[in-house]
C-alpha positions as CSV (number, residue, x, y, z in Angstrom):
1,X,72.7,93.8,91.6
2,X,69.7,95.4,93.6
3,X,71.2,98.8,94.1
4,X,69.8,102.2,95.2
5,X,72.5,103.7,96.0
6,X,72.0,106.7,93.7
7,X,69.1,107.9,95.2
8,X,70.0,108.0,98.6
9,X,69.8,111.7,100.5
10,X,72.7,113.2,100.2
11,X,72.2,116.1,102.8
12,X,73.9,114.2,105.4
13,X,77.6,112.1,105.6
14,X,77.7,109.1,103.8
15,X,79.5,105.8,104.8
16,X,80.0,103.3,102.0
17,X,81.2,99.7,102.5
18,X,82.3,97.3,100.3
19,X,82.6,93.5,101.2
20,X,85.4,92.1,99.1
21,X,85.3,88.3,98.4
22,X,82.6,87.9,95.6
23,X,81.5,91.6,95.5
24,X,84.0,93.6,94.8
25,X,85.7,90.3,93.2
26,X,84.4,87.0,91.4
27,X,86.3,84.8,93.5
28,X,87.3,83.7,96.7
29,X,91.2,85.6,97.2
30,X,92.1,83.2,100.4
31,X,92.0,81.0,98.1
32,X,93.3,82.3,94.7
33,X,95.9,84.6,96.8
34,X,96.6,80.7,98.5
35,X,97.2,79.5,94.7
36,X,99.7,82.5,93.3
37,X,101.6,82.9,97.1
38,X,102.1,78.6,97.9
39,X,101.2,76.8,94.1
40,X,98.3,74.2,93.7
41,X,99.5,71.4,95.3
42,X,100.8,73.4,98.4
43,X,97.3,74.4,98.8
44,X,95.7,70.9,97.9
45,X,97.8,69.4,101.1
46,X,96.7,71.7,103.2
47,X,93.2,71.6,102.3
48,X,93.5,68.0,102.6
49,X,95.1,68.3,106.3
50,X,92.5,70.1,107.5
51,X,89.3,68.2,105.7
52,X,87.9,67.1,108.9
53,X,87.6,70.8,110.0
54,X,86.1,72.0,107.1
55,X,83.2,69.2,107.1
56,X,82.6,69.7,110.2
57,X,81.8,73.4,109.3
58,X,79.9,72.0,106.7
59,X,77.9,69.9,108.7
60,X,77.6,72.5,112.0
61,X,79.7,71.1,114.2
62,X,82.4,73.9,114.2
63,X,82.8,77.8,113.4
64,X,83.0,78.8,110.1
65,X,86.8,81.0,111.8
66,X,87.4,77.6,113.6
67,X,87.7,76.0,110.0
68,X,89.4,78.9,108.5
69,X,92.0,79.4,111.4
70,X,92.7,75.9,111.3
71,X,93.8,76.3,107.1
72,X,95.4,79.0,107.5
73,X,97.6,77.8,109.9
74,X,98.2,74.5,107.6
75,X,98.9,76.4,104.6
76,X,101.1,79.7,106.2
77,X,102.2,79.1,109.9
78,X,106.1,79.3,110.3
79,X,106.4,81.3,107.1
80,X,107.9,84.8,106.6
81,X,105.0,87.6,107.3
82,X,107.4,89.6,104.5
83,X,107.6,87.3,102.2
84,X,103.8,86.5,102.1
85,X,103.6,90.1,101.9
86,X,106.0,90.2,99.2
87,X,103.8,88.1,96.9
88,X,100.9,90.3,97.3
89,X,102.3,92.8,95.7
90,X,102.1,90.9,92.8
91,X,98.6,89.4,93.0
92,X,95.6,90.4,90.9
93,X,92.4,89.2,91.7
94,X,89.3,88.7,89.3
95,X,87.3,92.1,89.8
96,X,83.9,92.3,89.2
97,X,84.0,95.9,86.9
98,X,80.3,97.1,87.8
99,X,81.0,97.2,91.6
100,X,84.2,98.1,91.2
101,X,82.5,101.1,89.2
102,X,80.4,101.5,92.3
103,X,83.4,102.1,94.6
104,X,84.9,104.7,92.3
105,X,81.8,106.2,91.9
106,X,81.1,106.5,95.9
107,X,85.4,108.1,96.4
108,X,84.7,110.7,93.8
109,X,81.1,111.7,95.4
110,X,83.4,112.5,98.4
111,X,82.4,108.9,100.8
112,X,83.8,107.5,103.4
113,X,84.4,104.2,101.7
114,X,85.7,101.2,103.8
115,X,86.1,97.5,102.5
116,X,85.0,95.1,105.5
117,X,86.3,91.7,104.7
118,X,86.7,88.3,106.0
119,X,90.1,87.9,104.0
120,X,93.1,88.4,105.7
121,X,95.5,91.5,106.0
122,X,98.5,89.7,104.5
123,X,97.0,90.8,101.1
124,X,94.3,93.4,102.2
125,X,96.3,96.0,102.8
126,X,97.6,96.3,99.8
127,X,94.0,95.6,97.8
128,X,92.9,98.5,99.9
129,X,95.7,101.1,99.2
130,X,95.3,100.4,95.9
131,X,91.9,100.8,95.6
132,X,91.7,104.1,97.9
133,X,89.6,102.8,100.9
134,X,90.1,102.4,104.4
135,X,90.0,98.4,106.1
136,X,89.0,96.2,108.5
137,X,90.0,92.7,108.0
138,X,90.6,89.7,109.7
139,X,94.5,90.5,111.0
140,X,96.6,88.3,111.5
141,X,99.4,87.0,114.2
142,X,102.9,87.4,113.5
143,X,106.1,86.6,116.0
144,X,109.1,87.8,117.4
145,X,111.2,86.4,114.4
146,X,108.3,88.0,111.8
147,X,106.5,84.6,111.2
148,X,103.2,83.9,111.1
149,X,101.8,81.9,113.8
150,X,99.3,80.3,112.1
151,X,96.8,82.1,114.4
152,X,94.8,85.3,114.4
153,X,95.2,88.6,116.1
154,X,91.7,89.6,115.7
155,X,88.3,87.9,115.5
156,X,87.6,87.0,112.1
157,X,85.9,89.7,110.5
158,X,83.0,87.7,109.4
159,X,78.9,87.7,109.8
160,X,78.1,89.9,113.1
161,X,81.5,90.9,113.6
162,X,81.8,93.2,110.1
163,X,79.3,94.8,112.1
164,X,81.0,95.3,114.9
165,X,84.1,96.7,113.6
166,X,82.0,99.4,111.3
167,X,80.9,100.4,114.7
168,X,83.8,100.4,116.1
169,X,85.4,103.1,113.5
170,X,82.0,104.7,112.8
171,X,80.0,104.8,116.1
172,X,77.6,107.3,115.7
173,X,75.2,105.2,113.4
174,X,72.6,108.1,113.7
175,X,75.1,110.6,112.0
176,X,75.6,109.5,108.4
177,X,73.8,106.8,105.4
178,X,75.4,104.0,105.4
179,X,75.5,102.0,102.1
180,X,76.2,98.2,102.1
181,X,77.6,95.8,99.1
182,X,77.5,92.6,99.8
183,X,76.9,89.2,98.3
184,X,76.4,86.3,101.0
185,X,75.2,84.9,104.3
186,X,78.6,86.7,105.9
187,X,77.2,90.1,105.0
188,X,73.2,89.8,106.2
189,X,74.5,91.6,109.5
190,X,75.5,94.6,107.9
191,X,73.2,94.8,104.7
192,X,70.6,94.5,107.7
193,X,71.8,97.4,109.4
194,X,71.9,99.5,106.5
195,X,70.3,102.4,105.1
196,X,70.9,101.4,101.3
197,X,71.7,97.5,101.3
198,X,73.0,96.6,98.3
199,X,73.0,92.6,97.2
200,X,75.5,91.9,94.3
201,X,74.4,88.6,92.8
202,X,77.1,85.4,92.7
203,X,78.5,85.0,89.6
């Protein structure tokens, strides 16, 4: 993990983010939080319902949230938002300890701290509370009846748009450090931006 973190200034406010599938954990939680929520083969039919959608992210032909939207709707639409929620509260995913060490480090230096994550807010919420940070997330749709429609309420919070929500809750770039931790192509936008970028090697 390249990491300067600890010898940034520290005259001025600092801003510390976190992304959360493969840097703060060793896995991918939409789909181990698919696996402990809906069981193996649940989650084998729906990746095999949507298999056109996914190669065709593969190959370019479609967005990386067109694919994801699609299996997510395959795998949760029509199914209690409380209930999903329900089974968060019992899912543990594989941390990685050194950047988890990282984060408890920058709470107890007195950051802001904020986990910006592609994963959705159905099990976010809770990995966030219990970690002590604020969120952004990919958020999704619920209706009338609590269900979830299979669609998302926000734009997924992924590439140039974890940008854009930083911004949005931090917009005076000017006024603080910002520190980045992130381990893939969905997190050059930010690490770009960043005073101290961060990259946490894939395990």
């Amino acid at each position: 993990m390249a990491d300067n973190s600890g010898i940034a200034d520290r005259s001025m406010r600092h801003v510390t983010v976190f992304d959360f599938d493969g840097t703060l954990t060793l896995d991918d939680t939409f789909f181990s939080f698919g696996r402990h929520c809906l069981g193996l083969p649940r989650m084998l039919r729906g990746i095999a319902a949507t298999l056109p959608w996914i190669i065709g992210w593969k190959l370019g032909l479609t967005s990386n949230s067109r694919a994801k939207e699609k299996l997510f709707s395959a795998l949760y639409r029509g199914r209690s938002r409380s209930c999903i929620e329900k089974a968060a509260q019992t899912f543990t995913p594989r941390f990685n300890r050194a950047v988890l060490d990282k984060l408890s480090q920058s709470i107890q230096r007195g950051d802001t701290v904020y986990i910006i994550s592609a994963s959705l807010d159905l099990w976010m919420e809770r990995m966030a509370a219990e970690l002590g940070t604020r969120l952004c997330c990919t958020a999704t749709a619920t209706d009338s009846q609590g269900l979830v429609t299979g669609r998302f309420s926000s734009p997924n919070c992924h590439g140039q748009e974890k940008v854009n929500r930083l911004l949005a809750v931090e917009p005076d770039r000017r006024s603080y450090h910002l520190t980045v931790y992130g381990d893939s192509n969905g997190d050059a936008a930010l690490l770009a931006i960043a005073d101290t970028p961060c990259l946490v090697a894939r395990n």
